[in-house]
C-alpha positions as CSV (number, residue, x, y, z in Angstrom):
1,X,-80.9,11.8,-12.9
2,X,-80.9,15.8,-13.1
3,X,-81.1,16.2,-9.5
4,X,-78.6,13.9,-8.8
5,X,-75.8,16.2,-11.2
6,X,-76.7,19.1,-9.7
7,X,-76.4,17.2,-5.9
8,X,-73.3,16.1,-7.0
9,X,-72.2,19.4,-8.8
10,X,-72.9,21.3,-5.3
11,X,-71.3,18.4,-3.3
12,X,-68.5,19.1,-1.6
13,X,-65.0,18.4,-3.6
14,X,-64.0,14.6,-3.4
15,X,-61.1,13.5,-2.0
16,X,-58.0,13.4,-4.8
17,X,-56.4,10.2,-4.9
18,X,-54.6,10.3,-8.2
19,X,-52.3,11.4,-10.2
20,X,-53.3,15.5,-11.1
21,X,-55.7,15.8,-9.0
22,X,-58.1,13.6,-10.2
23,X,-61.0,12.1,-7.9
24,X,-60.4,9.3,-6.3
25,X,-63.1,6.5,-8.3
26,X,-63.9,4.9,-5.2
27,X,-64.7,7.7,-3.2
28,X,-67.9,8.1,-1.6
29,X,-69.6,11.1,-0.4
30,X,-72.2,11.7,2.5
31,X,-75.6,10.2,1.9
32,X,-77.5,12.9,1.0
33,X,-81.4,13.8,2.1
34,X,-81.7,14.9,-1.3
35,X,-81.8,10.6,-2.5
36,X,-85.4,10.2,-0.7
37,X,-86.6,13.8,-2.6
38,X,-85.2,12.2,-6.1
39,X,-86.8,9.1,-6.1
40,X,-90.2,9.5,-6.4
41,X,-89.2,11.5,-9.5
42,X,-87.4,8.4,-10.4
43,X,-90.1,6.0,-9.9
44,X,-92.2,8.7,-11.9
45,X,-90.0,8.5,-14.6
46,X,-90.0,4.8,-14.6
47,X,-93.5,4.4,-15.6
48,X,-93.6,7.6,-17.7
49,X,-91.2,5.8,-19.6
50,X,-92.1,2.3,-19.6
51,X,-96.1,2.4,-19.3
52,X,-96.2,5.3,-21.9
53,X,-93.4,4.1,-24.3
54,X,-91.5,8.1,-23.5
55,X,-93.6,9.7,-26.0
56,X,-95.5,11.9,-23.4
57,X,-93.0,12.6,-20.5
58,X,-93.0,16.2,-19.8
59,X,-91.8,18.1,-16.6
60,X,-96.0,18.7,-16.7
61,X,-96.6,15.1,-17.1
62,X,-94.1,14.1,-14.2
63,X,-95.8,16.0,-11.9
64,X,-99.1,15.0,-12.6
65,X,-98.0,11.3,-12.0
66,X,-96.7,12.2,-9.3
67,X,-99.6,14.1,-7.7
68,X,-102.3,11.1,-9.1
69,X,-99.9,8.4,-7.3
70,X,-99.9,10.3,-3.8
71,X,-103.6,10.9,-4.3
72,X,-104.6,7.5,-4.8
73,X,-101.8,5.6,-2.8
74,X,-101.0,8.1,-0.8
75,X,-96.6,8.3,0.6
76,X,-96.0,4.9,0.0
77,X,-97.1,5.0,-3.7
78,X,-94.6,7.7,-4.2
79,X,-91.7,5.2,-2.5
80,X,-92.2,1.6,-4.1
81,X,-89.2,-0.3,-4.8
82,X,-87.4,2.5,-2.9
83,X,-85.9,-0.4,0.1
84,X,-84.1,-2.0,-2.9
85,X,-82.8,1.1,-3.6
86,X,-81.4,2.4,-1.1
87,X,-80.0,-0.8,-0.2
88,X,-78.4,-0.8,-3.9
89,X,-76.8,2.4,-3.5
90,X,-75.6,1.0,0.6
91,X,-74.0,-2.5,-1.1
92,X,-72.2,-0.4,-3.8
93,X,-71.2,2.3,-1.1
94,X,-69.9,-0.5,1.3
95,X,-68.2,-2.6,-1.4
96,X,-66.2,1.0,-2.8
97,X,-65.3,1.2,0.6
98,X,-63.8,-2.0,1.8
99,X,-61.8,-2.4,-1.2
100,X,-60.5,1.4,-1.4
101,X,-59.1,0.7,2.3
102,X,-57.4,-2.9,1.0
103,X,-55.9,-1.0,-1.8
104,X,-54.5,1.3,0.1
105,X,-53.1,-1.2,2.9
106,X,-51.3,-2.7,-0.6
107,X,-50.0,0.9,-1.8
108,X,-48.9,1.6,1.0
109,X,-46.9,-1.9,1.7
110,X,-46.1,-1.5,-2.0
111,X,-44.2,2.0,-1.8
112,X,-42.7,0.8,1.7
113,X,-41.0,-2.2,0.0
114,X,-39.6,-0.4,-2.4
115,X,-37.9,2.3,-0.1
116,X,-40.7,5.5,-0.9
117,X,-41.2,6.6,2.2
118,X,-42.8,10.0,1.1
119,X,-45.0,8.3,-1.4
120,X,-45.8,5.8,1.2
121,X,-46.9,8.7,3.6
122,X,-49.0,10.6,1.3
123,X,-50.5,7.1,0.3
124,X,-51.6,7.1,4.0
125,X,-52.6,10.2,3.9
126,X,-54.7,9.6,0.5
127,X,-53.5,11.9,-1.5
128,X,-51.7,10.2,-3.8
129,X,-51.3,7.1,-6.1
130,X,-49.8,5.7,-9.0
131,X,-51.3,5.9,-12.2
132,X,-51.8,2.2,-12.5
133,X,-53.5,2.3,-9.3
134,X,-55.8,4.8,-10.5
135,X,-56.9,2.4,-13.8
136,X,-57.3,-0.3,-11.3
137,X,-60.1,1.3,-8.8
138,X,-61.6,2.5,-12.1
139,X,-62.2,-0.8,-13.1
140,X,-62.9,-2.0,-10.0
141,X,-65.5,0.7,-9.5
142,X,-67.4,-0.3,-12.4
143,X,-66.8,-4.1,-11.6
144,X,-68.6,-3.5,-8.1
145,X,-71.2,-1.5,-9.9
146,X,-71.8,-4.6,-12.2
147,X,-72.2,-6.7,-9.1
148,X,-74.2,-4.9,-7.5
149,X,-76.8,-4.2,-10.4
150,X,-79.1,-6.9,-10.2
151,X,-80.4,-5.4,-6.6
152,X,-80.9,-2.0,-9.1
153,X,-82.9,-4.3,-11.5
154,X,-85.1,-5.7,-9.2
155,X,-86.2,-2.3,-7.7
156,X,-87.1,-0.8,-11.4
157,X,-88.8,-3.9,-12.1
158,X,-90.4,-3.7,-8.8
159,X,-91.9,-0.4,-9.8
160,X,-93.9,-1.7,-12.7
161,X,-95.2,-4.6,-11.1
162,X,-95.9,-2.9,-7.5
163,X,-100.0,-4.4,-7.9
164,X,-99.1,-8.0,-8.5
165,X,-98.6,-9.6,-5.4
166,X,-95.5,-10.9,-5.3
167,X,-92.7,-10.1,-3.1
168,X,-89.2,-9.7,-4.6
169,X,-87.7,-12.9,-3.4
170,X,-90.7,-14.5,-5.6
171,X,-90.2,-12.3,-8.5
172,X,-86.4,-12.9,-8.9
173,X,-86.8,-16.5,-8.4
174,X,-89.8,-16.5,-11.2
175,X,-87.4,-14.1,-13.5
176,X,-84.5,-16.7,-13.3
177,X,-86.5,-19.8,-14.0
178,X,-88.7,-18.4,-17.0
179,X,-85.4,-16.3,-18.3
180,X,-81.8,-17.5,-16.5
181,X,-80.2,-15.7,-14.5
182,X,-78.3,-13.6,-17.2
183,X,-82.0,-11.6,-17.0
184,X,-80.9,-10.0,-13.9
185,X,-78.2,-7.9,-15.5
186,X,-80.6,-6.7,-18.4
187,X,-79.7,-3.0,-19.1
188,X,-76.4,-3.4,-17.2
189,X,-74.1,-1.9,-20.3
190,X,-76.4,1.0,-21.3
191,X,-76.7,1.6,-17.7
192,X,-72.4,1.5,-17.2
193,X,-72.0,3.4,-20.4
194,X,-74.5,6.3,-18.7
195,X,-72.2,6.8,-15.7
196,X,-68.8,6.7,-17.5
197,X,-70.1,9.5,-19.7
198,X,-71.4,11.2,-16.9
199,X,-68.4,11.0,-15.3
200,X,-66.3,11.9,-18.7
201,X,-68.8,15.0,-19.0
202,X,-68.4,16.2,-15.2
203,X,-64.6,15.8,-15.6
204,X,-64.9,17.7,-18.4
205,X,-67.3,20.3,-17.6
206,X,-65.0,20.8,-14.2
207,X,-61.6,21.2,-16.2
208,X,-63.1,23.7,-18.5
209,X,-64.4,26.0,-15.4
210,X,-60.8,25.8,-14.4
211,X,-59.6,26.8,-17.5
212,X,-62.1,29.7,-18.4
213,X,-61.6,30.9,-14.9
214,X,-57.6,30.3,-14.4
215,X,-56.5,34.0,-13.3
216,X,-59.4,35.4,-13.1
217,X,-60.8,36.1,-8.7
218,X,-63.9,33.9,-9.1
219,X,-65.1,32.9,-6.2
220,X,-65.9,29.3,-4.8
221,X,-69.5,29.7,-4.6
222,X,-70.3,31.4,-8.6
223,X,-68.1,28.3,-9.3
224,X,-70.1,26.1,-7.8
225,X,-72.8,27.7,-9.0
226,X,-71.8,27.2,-13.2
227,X,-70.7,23.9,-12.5
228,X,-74.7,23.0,-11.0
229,X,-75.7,24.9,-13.9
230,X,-73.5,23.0,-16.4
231,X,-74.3,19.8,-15.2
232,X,-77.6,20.5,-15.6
233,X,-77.2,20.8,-19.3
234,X,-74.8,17.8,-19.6
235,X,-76.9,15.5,-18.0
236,X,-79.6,16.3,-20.9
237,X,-77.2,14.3,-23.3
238,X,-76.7,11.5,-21.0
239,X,-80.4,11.1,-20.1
240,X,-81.4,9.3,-23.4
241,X,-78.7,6.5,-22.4
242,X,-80.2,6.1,-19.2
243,X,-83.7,6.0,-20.1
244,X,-82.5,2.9,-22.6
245,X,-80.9,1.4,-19.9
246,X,-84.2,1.6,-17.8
247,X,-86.5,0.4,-20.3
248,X,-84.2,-2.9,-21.3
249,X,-84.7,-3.1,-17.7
250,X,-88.5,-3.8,-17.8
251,X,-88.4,-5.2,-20.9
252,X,-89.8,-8.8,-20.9
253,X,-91.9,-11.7,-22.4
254,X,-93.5,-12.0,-19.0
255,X,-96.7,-10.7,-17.9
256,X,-96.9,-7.5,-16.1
257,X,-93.8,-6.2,-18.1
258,X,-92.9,-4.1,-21.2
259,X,-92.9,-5.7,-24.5
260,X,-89.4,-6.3,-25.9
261,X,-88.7,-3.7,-28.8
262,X,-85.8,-3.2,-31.2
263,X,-82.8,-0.3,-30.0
264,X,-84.0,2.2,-32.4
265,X,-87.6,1.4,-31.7
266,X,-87.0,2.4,-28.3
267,X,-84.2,5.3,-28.9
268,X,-87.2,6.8,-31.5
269,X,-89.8,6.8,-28.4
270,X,-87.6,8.7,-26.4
271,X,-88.8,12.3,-25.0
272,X,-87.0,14.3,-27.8
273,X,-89.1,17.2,-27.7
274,X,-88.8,17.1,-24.1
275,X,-85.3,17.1,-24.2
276,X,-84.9,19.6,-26.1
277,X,-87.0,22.0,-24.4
278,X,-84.8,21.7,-21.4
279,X,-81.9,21.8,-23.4
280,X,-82.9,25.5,-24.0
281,X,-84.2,26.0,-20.6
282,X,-81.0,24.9,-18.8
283,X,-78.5,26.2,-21.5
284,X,-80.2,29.8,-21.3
285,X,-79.8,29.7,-17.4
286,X,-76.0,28.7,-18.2
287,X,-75.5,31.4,-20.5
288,X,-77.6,33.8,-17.6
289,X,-75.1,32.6,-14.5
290,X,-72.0,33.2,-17.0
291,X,-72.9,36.8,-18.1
292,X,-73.9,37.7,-14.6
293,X,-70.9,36.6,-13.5
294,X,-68.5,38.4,-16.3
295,X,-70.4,41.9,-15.3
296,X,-69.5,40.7,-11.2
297,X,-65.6,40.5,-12.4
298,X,-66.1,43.6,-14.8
299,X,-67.6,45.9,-11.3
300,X,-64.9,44.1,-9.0
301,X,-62.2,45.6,-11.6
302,X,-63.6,48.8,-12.2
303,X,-63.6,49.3,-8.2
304,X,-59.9,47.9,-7.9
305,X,-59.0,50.4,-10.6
306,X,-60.5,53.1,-9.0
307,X,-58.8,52.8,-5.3
C-alpha cells in the first residue's frame, strides 16, 4: 500500500472535475508497470499478516518471504492470485469509466435545458460540475468499489489457499454454500474506510503543500517530491486499517483459512513496532526533503538579491 501512495503521489495531476479544483472521484489514471512490481509485496504481506498473525512483519521479514517464495516456486509463486487482481482493479477502472461518461452526457443535457451554455461547455470540456454532482460520483465511486470487491476477496483468499487444489470458480461456490453469499464482501467496510482516509489524507497532505508553499518559487518537481515523501508517512496511519480489512478477509471457519478473532485481538497483532520504525524512517526523510528545500529557496534569494 506504500508504493501505491507514492505512485500516486508522483502521478501525474488528475483531471479536476469539481467545484475548487477538486479531482474528479471517478477519474482514472494510466495503468502503471509499477502494479505488477507491487504485488508480490502485496501477496507477501498477505501471508506475513495472516499465516504469522502481524507479529513478525518487518521490511527484513518481507523480503525474506519473498526471496523463499521465488526460490521454491520460482515467478509464479511471487504472482498467485495476481489474474483476479488485475482484473479487480480493470472491472472497477471500466465501471468508473462508463458511468463518469453517462454523467456527463446528463450534465451536460442538464445545464443545456436550463439555458447554461458556458457551464454546459466546460461540462464537455470536464472541467467543471456542480457540487451535487461531485457528492454523487463520490458515492457512486465507492458503490462501484463495493461491487466490485468480491473479485478483490477472492484473490486475497486465493493467496492463502494457492496449495489446495481448487480453482476459484470452486472456491467461491464452496464459500457461499458453507457461509452465504454475504461472505464475499467480508472486510468490505474496513477496506472502504482505508481508501476514504487515504483519500482525506492525500487531499489533505496536497492542500497543505499549497498552503506552505503559496508565494514562495517552488518548483513542480521538489513538490512532487514532498508530496511522495508525505504520502509516505500518511500511508503509515492508514496501513493498520488496511491490514484489518485483509485479515477479516481470510478470516474463516473453513479449512485452509485464518481463525476468526475478535477486532482488538487482531488490531493488538498488528506490526506496531514495525510501524513505528518507518514512521521515523519516512518522517526523517520528510523533515530531510523539507530543510533541503528551504536552504534551495534561501541560495535562490540570496542570488536574486545579489543581481
Amino acid at each position: 500500500s506504500r508504493l501505491g501512495s507514492i505512485c500516486r503521489a508522483m502521478a501525474p495531476p488528475e483531471r479536476c472535475d469539481a467545484p475548487s479544483g477538486l479531482p474528479n472521484p471517478l477519474a482514472v489514471s494510466y495503468p502503471s508497470p509499477m502494479l505488477m512490481v507491487q504485488y508480490p509485496l502485496f501477496a507477501t504481506n498477505v501471508k506475513l499478516l495472516c499465516l504469522k498473525d502481524g507479529r513478525s512483519s518487518s521490511f527484513t521479514q518481507t523480503l525474506s518471504s519473498i526471496r523463499l517464495s521465488f526460490r521454491t516456486e520460482g515467478i509464479p509463486g511471487l504472482y498467485h492470485g495476481v489474474h483476479l487482481w488485475l482484473l479487480h482493479q480493470g472491472a472497477r477502472d471500466f465501471f468508473r469509466i462508463v458511468v463518469d461518461r453517462c454523467m456527463r452526457l446528463i450534465d451536460r443535457q442538464l445545464s443545456g435545458n436550463c439555458g447554461q451554455a458556458a457551464l454546459g461547455n466546460d461540462v464537455a470540456e470536464g472541467r467543471v460540475v456542480t457540487k451535487s454532482s461531485y457528492r454523487t460520483r463520490m458515492v457512486t465511486k465507492y458503490v462501484i468499489d463495493a461491487l466490485c470487491y468480491p473479485i478483490l476477496f477472492a484473490s486475497t483468499r486465493g493467496i492463502v489457499l494457492r496449495g489446495d487444489g481448487c480453482s476459484t470458480w470452486e472456491r467461491v461456490c464452496n464459500w457461499c454454500r458453507e457461509e452465504g453469499m454475504l461472505t464475499l464482501f467480508g472486510g468490505l467496510t474496513a477496506w472502504l474506510v482505508s481508501a476514504a482516509l487515504d483519500e482525506a489524507m492525500d487531499m489533505a497532505l496536497t492542500q497543505c503543500i499549497e498552503d506552505c508553499t503559496d508565494g514562495a518559487d517552488v518548483e513542480l518537481t521538489d513538490k512532487l517530491l514532498l508530496k511522495a515523501a508525505g504520502s509516505s508517512v500518511v500511508s503509515i496511519f492508514t496501513a493498520p486499517v488496511l491490514h484489518v480489512g485483509v485479515i477479516a478477509r481470510v478470516q474463516s471457519k473453513l479449512p485452509g483459512l485464518l481463525e476468526p478473532r475478535p477486532l482488538l485481538t487482531t488490531v493488538k497483532s498488528l506490526p506496531w513496532r514495525g510501524s513505528f520504525y518507518q514512521l521515523v524512517l519516512f518522517g526523517g526523510i520528510l523533515a530531510l526533503n523539507i530543510r533541503l528545500i528551504q536552504w534551495k529557496l534561501e541560495v535562490q534569494a540570496e542570488e536574486e538579491e545579489a543581481e
